[in-house]
C-alpha positions in Angstrom: 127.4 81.8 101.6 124.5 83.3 102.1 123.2 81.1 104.6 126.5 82.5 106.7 125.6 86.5 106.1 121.7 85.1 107.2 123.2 84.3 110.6 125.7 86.7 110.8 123.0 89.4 110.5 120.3 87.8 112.9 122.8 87.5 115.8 123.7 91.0 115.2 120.3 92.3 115.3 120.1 90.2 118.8 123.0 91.2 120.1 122.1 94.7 119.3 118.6 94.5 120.9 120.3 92.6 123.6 122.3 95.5 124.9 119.8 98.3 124.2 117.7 96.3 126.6 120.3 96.0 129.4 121.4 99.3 128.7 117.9 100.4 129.9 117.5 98.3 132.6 121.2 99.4 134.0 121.7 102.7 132.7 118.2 104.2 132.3 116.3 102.3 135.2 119.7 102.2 137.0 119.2 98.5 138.2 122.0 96.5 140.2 122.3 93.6 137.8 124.4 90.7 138.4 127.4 91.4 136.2 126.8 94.9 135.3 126.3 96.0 132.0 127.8 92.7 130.2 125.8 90.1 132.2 122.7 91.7 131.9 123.8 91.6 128.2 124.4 87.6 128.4 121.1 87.5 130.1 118.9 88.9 127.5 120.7 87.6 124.5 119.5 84.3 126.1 116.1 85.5 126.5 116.2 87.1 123.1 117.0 83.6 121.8 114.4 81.8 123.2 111.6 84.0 122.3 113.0 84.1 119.1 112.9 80.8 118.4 109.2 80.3 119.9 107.9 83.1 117.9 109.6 81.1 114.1 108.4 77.9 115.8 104.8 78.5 116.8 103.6 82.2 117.7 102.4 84.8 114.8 105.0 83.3 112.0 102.1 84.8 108.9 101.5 88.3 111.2 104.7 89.3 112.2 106.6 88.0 109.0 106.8 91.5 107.6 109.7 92.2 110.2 111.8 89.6 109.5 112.5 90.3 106.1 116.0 91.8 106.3 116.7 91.0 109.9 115.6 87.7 110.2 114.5 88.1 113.6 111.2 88.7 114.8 112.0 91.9 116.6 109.2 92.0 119.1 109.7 88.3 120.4 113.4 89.1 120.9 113.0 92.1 122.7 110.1 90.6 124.9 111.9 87.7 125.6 114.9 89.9 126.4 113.0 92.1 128.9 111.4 89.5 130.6 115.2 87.6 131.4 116.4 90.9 132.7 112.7 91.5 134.7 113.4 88.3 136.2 116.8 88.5 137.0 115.9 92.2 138.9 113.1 90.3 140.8 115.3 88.0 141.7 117.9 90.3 142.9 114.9 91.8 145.2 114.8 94.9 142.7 117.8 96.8 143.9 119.3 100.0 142.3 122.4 100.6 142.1 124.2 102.8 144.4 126.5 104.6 141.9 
């Protein structure tokens, strides 16, 4: 059971960091992202996973484990990789803002 409330708690946290950063790339920056506000969301949930994963796997696992005591999620990677998928997907959509 705990196992469950482990992953309950790290997708939340990356779900969570997920739309805070598509909410600053749409809403703050005022990017035109394909899909709006929920597929920019998709977009760096999958970024956010990624980096997640290579910063447990490999990157900084002794230096950074003071973050992922509660949330099990090493903050910084997840919001990294989840900036860099939403970067990318702006440069590839030739850095456009939006014209609402």
């Amino acid at each position: 059971m705990e196992a469950f409330f482990k992953f309950i708690i790290k997708y939340a946290v990356l779900v969570a960091i997920a739309a805070a950063v598509s909410w600053y790339f749409y809403y703050f920056r005022r990017k035109d992202i394909f899909g709006k506000f929920a597929g920019g969301m998709v977009v760096a949930i999958l970024g956010a996973i990624i980096f997640d994963l290579i910063f447990t796997l490999h990157f900084m696992k002794e230096i950074l484990d003071f973050l992922t005591t509660r949330t099990y999620v090493h903050i910084p990677g997840a919001f990294l990789g989840g900036f860099l998928a939403l970067y990318v997907l702006n440069k590839i959509n030739h850095d456009q803002d939006r014209r609402n």
